[in-house]
C-alpha positions in Angstrom: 36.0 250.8 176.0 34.6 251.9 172.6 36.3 252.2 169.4 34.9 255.5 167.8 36.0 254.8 164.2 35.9 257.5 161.8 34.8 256.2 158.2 34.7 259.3 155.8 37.3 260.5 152.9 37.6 259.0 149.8 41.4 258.3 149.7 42.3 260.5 146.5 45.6 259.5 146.7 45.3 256.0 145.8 42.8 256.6 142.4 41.9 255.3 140.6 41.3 251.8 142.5 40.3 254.3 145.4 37.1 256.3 144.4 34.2 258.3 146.2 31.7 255.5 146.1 34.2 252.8 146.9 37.1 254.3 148.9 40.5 252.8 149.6 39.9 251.7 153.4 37.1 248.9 151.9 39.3 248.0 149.0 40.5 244.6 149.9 44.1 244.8 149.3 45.2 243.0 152.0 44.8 238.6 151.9 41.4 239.7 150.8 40.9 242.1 153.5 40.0 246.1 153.5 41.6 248.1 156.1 38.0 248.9 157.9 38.1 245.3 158.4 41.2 244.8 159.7 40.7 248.1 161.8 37.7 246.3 163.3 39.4 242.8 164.1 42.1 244.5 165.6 40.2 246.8 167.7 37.2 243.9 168.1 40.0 242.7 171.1 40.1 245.4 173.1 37.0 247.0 172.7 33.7 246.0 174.0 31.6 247.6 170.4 32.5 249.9 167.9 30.4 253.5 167.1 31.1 253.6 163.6 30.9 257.6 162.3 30.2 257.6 158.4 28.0 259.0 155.6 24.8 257.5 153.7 27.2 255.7 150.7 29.8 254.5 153.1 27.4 252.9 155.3 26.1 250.0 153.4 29.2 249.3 152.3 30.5 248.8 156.0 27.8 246.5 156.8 28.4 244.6 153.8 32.3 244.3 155.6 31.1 243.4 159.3 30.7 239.3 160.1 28.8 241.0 162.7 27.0 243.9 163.7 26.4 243.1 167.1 27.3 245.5 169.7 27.9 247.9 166.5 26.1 251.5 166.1 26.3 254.0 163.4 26.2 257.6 163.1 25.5 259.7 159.4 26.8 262.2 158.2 25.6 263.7 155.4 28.3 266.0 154.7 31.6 265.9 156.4 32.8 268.8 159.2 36.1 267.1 160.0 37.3 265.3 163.2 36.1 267.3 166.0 32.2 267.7 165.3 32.2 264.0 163.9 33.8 263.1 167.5 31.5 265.2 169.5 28.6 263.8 167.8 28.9 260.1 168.6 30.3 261.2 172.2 27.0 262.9 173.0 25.5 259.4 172.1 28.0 257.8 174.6 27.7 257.3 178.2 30.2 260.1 179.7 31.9 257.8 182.1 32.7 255.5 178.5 36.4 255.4 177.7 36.5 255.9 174.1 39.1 254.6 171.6 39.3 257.0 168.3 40.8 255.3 165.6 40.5 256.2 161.8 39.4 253.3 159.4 43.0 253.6 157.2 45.5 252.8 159.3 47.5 249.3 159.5 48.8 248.7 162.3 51.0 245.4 162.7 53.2 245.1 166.3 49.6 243.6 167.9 51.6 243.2 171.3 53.1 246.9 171.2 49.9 247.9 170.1 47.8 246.1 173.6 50.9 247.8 175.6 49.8 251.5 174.4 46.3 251.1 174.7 46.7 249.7 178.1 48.9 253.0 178.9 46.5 255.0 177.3 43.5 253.5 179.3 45.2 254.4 182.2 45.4 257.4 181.8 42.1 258.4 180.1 40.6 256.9 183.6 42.7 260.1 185.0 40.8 262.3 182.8 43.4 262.5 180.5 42.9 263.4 176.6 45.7 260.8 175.1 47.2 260.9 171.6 49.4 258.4 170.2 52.7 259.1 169.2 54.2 257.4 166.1 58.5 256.9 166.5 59.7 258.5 163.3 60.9 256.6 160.6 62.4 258.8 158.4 61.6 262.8 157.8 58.4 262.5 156.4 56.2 265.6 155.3 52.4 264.1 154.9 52.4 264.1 158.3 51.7 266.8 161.5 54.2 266.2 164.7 54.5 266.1 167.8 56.9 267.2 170.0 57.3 265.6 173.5 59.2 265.3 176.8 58.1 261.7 178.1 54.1 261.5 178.3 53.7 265.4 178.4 53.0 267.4 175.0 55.2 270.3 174.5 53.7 271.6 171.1 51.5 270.2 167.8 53.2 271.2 164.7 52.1 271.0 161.0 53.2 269.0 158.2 56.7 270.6 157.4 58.9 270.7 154.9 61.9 268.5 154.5 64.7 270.1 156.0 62.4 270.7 159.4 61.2 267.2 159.2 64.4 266.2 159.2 65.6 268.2 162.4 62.6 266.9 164.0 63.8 263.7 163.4 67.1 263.7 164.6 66.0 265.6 167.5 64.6 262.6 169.0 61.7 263.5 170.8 59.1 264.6 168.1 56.3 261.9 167.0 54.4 261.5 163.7 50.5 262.5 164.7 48.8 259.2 164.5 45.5 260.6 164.6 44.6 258.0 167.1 42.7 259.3 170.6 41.9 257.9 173.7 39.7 259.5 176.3 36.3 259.9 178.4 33.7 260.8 176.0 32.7 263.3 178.6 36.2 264.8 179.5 36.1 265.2 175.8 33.0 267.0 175.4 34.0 269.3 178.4 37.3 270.7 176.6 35.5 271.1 173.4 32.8 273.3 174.9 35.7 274.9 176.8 38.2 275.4 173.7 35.8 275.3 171.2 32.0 276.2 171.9 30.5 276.8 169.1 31.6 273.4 167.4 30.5 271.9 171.0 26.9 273.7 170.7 26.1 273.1 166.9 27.0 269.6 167.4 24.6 269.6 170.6 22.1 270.9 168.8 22.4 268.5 165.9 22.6 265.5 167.7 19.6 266.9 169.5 17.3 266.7 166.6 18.9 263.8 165.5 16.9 260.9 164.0 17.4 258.3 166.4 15.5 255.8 165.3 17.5 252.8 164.2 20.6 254.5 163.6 21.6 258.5 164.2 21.4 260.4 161.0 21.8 264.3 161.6 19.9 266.5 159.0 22.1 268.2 156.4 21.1 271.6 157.6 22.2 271.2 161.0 25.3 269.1 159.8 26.3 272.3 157.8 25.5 275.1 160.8 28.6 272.9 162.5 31.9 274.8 162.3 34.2 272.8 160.4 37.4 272.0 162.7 39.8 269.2 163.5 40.0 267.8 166.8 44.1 269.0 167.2 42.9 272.6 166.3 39.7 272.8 168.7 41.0 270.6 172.0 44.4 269.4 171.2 46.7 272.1 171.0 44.8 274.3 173.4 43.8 271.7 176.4 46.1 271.0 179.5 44.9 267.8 179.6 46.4 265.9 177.0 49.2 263.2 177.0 50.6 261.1 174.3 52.4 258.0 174.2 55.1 257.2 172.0 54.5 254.3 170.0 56.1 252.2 167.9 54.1 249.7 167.1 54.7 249.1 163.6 51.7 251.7 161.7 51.6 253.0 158.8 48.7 255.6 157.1 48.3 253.5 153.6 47.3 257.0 152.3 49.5 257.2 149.2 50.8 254.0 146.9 54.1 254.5 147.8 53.3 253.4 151.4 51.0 250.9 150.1 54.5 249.2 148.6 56.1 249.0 151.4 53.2 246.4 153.0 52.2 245.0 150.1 54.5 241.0 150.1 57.4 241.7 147.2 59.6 239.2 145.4 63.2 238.7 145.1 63.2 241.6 142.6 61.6 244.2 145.0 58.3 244.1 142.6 54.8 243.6 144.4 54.0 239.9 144.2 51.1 239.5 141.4 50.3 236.6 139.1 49.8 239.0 136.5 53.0 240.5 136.4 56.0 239.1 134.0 59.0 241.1 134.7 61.5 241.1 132.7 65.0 243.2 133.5 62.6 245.3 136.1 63.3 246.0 139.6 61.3 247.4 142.6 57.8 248.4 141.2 54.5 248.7 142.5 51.8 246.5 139.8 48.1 247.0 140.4 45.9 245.0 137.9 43.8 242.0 137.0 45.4 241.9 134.0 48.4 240.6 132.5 51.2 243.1 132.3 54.5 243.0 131.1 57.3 245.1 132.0 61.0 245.3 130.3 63.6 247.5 131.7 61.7 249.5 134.1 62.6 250.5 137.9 60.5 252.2 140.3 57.3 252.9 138.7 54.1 252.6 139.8 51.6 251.3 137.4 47.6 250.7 138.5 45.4 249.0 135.7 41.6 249.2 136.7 38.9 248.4 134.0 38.3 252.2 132.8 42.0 253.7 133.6 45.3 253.6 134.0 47.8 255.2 136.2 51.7 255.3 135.8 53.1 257.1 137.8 57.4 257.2 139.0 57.7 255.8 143.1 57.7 259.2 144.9 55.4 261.1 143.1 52.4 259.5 144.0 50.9 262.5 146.3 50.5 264.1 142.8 47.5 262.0 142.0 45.5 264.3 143.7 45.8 267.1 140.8 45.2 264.5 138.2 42.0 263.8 140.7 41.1 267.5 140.2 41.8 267.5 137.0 39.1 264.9 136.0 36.9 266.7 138.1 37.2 270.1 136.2 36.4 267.8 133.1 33.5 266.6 134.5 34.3 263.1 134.3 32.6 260.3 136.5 36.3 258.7 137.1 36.7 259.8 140.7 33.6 259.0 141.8 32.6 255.8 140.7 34.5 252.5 139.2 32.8 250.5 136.1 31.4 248.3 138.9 29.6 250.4 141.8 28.6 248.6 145.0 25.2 250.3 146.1 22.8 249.6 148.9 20.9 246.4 147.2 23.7 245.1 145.5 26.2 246.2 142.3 25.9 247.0 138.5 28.6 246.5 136.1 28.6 248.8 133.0 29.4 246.7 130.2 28.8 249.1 126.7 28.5 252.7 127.1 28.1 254.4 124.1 25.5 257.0 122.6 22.1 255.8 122.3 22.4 252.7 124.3 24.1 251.1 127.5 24.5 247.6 128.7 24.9 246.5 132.2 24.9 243.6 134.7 22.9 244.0 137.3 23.0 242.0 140.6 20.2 242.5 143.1 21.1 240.8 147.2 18.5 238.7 148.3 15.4 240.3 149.8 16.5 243.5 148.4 14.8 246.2 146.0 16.0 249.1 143.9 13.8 252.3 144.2 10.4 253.1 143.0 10.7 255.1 139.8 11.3 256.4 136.3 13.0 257.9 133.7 12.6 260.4 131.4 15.1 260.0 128.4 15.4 256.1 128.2 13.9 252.6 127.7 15.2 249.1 129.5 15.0 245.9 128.7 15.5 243.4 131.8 17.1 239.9 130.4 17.3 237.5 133.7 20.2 235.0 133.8 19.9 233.9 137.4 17.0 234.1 140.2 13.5 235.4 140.1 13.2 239.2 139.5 9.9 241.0 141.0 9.0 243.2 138.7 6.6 246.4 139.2 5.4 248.4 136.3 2.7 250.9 137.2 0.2 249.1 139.2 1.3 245.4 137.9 3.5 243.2 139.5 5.0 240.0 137.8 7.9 237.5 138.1 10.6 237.2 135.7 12.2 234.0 135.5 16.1 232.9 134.6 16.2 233.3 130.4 12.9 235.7 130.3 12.8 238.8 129.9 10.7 241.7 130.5 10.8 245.7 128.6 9.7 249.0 130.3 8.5 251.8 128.4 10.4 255.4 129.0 8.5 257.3 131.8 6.6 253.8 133.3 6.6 253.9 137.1 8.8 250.6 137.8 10.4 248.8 140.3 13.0 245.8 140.2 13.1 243.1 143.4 14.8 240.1 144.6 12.6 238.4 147.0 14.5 235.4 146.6 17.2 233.6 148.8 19.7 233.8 146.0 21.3 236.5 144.1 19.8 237.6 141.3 21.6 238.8 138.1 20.1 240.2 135.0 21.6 242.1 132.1 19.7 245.6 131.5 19.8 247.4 128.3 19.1 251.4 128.2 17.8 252.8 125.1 17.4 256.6 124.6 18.9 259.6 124.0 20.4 260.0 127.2 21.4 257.4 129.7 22.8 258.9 132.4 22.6 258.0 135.8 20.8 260.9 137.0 18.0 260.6 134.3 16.0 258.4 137.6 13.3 259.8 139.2 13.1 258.6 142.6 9.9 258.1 144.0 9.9 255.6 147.0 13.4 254.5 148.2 14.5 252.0 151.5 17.9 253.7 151.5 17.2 257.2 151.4 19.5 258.8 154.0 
């Protein structure tokens, strides 16, 4: 079996630790674990490797999350179309015959033995040509969520996310399921009901794998990523196939896709408030604390407060799927806040803006071993390279030169430059940009190892 796990979104409900270049299924929230982790140790058991679907920024940070990449591939995609091209996709790089496991790279999952019953059921019946979805038993009437509704294995009808009074009927009728999002199938039973159901997302996505690059990893070209019609895989084979079972399941899961259902997994004490070492709670009761810093709370109940380096949110429990207009909100204003946190994690390592102000900016730099930033140059600033730790290779037109811990080394505005760690340790250096302008897109890219 192969676990076909689906990588993309940028979890806008749980800004601002949640963010575009670092989204909320590798934000380790969890005994120091991200949910892509812990989607691939839990899958790791049943499945033989994992085809991992994601785009260009997402993908360095999964391998920087995998003890091993063994038995691991990976497909890019440099925009997303939704579920059912990004499925078809790494199914026409699958043996046929392959039973495939689809599982997003969000989802917690705790009942491990209920969980090995289900897939074994589902296994079962993908060997029968089958399309299986997993059925989650209901909770409570909840309206993030599409249902469905079911008489034993056999699906009766997929149904949006309703409001509350219908989610409630659906509950207390007793045989609707939350839609998991979770599949199980032949990658080649698959493919036939998409190019029954759905040819034209079957045939772009043909085409697009076909003129894939293969070499190391599949990336598809943005041109023929976009010529894909954008559909989910409930819309294009789901609802409309004859084929399809689900199994109810109750096996413990929860979509962490808001902070609301983040509280309820997250270890609370005696007062109902999320266990931090930071928190001092005075007179409050049930809340939800985010942040490496100290806070103190007097007299509140059921609030939500998340304290990263460059915002804040606070925010009443319940409300939480509003942080998706604040989220478009900073967009409209331009800012950089849903896209990137002080710290970003890039290919080669991470930089930490320290001052940010006009004229100048100061960050930290750390470069992985046997890594290299990209070949270029700017046009509106200045940088001087201080090294604190590790031996910096250093590129300035056609000259190369080391840079030692406590030297340091200045590049003109427009030089041609490159920065290197060809070293077996990390190494960390404190930049300073000087100019008018020190944005990030004032680079010039001219040679670059992680261009997708």
């Amino acid at each position: 079996m192969t676990n076909i796990i689906l990588c993309g979104g940028s979890g806008t409900r749980l800004w601002p630790i949640s963010r575009t270049l670092m989204p909320k299924q590798f934000v380790k929230l969890f005994d120091g674990h991200s949910l892509f982790q812990l989607t691939i140790e839990r899958n790791r058991e049943f499945c033989d490797r994992e085809y991992i679907v994601s785009n260009a920024e997402q993908y360095f940070l999964a391998l920087d999350q995998l003890k091993s990449i063994e038995n691991t591939s990976f497909l890019l995609e440099p925009i997303g179309r939704n579920t059912a091209p990004a499925i078809a996709l790494a199914c026409f790089d699958i043996d046929p015959d392959e039973t495939i496991l689809v599982t997003p790279s969000d989802h917690l999952i705790r009942d491990k033995i209920a969980y090995a019953k289900v897939l074994k059921r589902a296994d079962e019946l993908a060997q029968k040509d089958h399309l299986v979805t997993f059925g989650i038993t209901p909770l409570y009437a909840e309206t993030g969520f599409g249902y469905i509704e079911a008489e034993g294995e056999d699906v009766k009808a997929f149904y949006e996310k309703p409001d509350a009074k219908t989610a409630q009927q659906y509950v207390d009728a007793g045989n609707y399921y939350w839609n998991s999002g979770m599949f199980c199938f032949k990658a080649g039973v698959f493919l036939e009901e998409l190019q029954q159901y759905a040819p034209e997302v079957y045939m772009a996505s043909k085409r697009a794998y076909h003129n894939a690059n293969k070499e190391t990893i599949v990336r598809i070209s943005h041109e023929d990523m976009l010529a894909i019609p954008e559909d989910s895989i409930d819309y294009a084979v789901m609802e409309q196939s004859s084929r399809v079972k689900v199994i109810p399941s109750n096996i413990s899961w929860r979509d962490v896709g808001s902070f609301d259902a983040l509280y309820e997994e997250l270890l609370k004490d005696s007062s109902g408030n999320t266990v931090s070492a930071n928190h001092i709670a005075i007179d409050s009761t049930n809340n939800l604390i985010i942040s490496d810093k100290t806070i103190a709370t007097i007299g509140i109940e059921d609030i939500i407060i998340v304290d990263t380096d460059d915002a804040l949110l606070i925010s009443k429990k319940g409300s939480s799927q509003k942080i998706k207009e604040v989220v478009q909100e900073l967009k409209i204003q331009g800012s950089h806040l849903p896209q990137i946190h002080v710290t970003a994690h890039r290919p080669w390592g991470t930089y930490t803006v320290l001052e940010d102000t006009f004229g100048y900016k100061i960050k930290r730099i750390v470069v992985k071993p046997k890594k290299r930033l990209s070949l270029q140059k700017h046009f509106h600033r200045s940088e001087h390279w201080i090294v604190v730790s590790g031996t910096a290779m250093v590129t300035v037109g056609e000259e190369s030169y080391l840079v030692r811990s406590n030297e340091s080394t200045y590049i003109k505005m427009g030089q041609i430059h490159r920065l290197e760690n060809s070293g077996k340790v990390d190494l960390i250096l404190i930049e300073v940009q000087v100019g008018e302008y020190t944005g990030e897109d004032d680079i010039v890219r001219l040679e670059d190892d992680f261009k997708s």
